[in-house]
N, C-alpha and C positions, 0 to 999 in steps of 0.2 A: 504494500500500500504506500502509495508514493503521494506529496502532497499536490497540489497544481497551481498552487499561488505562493507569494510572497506574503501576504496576509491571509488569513485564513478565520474562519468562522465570525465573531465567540462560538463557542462547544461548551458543551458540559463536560465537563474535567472530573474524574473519580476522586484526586488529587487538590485539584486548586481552584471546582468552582465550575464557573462563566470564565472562559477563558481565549482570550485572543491572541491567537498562536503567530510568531513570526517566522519565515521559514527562508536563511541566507542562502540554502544553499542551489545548486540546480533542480529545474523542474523534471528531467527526465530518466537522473538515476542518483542511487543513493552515494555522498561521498561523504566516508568516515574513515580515523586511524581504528577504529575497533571493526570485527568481523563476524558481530553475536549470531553465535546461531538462531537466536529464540527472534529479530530484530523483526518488526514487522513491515519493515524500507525493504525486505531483501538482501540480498549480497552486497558488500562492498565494491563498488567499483571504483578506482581509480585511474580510469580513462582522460585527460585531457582537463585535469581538474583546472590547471590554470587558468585556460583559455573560457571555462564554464559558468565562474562563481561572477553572481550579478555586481554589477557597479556600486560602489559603497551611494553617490549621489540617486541612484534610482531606487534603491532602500529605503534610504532617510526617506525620498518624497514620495514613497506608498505609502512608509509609515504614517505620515503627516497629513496627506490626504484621508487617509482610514482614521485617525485617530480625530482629526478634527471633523467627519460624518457621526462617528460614537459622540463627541462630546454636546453634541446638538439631541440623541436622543435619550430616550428618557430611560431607559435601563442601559447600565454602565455594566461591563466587566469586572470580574472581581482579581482578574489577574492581566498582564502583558505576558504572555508564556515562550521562551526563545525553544523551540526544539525544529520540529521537519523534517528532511531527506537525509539525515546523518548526523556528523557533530557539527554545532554553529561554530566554534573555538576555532574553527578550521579557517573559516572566512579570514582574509589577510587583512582586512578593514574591522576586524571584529571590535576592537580597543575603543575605534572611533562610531562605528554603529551604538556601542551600550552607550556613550558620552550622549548623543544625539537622542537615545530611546530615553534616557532620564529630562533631559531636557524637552521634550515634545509632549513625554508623560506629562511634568509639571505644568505646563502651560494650556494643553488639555483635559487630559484625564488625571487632575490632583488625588494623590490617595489610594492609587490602584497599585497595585504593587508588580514590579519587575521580577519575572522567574525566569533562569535559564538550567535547563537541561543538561548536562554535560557527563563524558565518560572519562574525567581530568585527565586524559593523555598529553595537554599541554599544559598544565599548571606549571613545568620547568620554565615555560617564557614568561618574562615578567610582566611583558603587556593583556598579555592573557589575565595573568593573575590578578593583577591591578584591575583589569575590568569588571571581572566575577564577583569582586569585592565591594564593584558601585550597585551592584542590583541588588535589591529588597530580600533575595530568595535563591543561594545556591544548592541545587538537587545533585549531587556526585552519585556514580553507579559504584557499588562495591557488589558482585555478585556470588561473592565467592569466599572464603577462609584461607583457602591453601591456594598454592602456586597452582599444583596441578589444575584442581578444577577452573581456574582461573583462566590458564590457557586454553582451556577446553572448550569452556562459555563463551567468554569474549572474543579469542582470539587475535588481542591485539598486534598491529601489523609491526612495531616498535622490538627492540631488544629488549625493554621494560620490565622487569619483574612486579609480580607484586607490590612486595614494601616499598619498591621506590613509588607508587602510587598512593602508598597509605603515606610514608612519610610526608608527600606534597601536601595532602589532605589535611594533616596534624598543622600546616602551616595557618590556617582557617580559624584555629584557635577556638573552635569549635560553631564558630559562624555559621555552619551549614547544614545541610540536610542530606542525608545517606538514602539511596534507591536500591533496593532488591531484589528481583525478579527470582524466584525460587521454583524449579522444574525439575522433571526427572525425564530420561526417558534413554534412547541409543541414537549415536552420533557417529559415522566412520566404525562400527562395531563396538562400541567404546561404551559401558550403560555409564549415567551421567545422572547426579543427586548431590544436589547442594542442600537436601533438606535432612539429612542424618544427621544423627544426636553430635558425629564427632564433627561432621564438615560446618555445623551451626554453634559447638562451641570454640572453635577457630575461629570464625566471622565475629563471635559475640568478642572474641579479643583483640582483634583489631578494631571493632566498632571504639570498645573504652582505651586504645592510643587515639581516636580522631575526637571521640566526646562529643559527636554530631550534637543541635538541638531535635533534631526527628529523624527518624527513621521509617521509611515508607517500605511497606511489607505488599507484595504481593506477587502475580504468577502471568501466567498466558493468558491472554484475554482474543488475540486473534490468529489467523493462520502465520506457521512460521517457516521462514525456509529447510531449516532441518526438519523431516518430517515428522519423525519419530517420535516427537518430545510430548509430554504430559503436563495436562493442566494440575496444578496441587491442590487439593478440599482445604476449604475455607475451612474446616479443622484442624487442620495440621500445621496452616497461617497464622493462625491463634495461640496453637500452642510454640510456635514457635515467637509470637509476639511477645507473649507472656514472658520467656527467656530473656528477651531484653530488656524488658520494664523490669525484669525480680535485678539484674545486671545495674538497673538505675538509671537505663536513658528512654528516654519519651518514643515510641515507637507506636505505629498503626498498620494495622490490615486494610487496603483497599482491593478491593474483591470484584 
């Protein structure tokens, strides 16, 4: 499922509401440094990324146009939400898009809060990071406890282990919000479960190095390029939310 705009909706958000989704990246295929199996964009492609990614000026003025049509009607968004076609961070104008999206917010929609989506493969650049820090609402994916599964789910395209993504995270100070997606099922022959007692008390200790303020729990919701994979019973999301809240951090099942 691929998006077809630059602006998009509001939607209803399981997550954040009323939600006006902004979308940097191309309209006709997914470009991310991660490879998730579960992603509902599809495969990664990186074909001709340069030549693809829209103009920072034709951004800003959809945004600007959409946001100033919302501030004239009468039900407002509850959120500005950065996700789409892969990871936003990717965009090379991304630093100066959030600068623009705070600023356009303010002046039309005061109040609504900026959410960006991200799989922190770039928190090491510092324009990156400096920007994710101007929005209302950082969501980081941690999908995983161990290395291995880690590679498995994500497959990020990077040399990148693990920790060095939790360490980046821990720089947040705890400003942010951790995403979860928990599945089971076979991948490449490979059977795959990030919901076992041992793979979720892994997770639950990297969760208390990063000290998120929320943790967003949940599973499949649409078709995924790996076929094989299973949706998790809102049971098992539960008791697996429950593990984090007895741990001490604020944690929810969105189902």
């Amino acid at each position: 499922m691929l998006f077809h705009e630059i602006i998009f909706g509001p939607i209803e958000s399981r997550r954040f509401g009323t939600s006006l989704g902004i979308n940097l990246l191309p309209l006709d295929n997914k470009i991310c440094n991660f490879n998730c199996i579960y992603c509902e964009c599809g495969w990664t492609d990186l074909r001709a990324v340069d030549s693809k990614f829209f103009p920072e000026k034709h951004i800003v003025d959809a945004m600007e146009k959409r946001f100033s049509e919302i501030s004239r009607e009468e039900k407002k968004p509850q959120a500005i939400t950065f996700a789409g076609n892969g990871e936003p961070t990717m965009h090379p104008a991304f630093d100066r898009i959030i600068e623009k999206t705070v600023e356009l917010r303010d002046k039309y929609l005061p109040g609504i809060k900026i959410v960006v989506l991200s799989n922190a493969a770039l928190l090491s650049n510092k324009k990156v990071f400096n920007a994710l820090a101007k929005a209302d609402l950082r969501v980081m994916k941690l999908d995983a406890g161990s290395e291995e599964l880690f590679q498995l789910i994500d497959q990020p395209l990077s040399l990148k282990k693990l920790n060095d993504y939790v360490e980046k995270l821990t720089e947040f100070n705890g400003k942010l919000s951790i995403q979860t997606i928990f599945l089971k099922g076979r991948y490449k022959n490979v059977y795959i479960d990030n919901t076992s007692d041992a793979e979720v008390d892994k997770w639950i200790g990297l969760l208390k190095k990063i000290r998120p303020e929320s943790v967003m729990i949940y599973t499949i919701d649409r078709a995924t390029p790996a076929q094989e994979l299973e949706k998790i019973t809102e049971e098992k999301l539960n008791e697996i939310c429950r593990k984090v809240t007895d741990a001490g951090i604020n944690a929810k099942v969105y189902y």
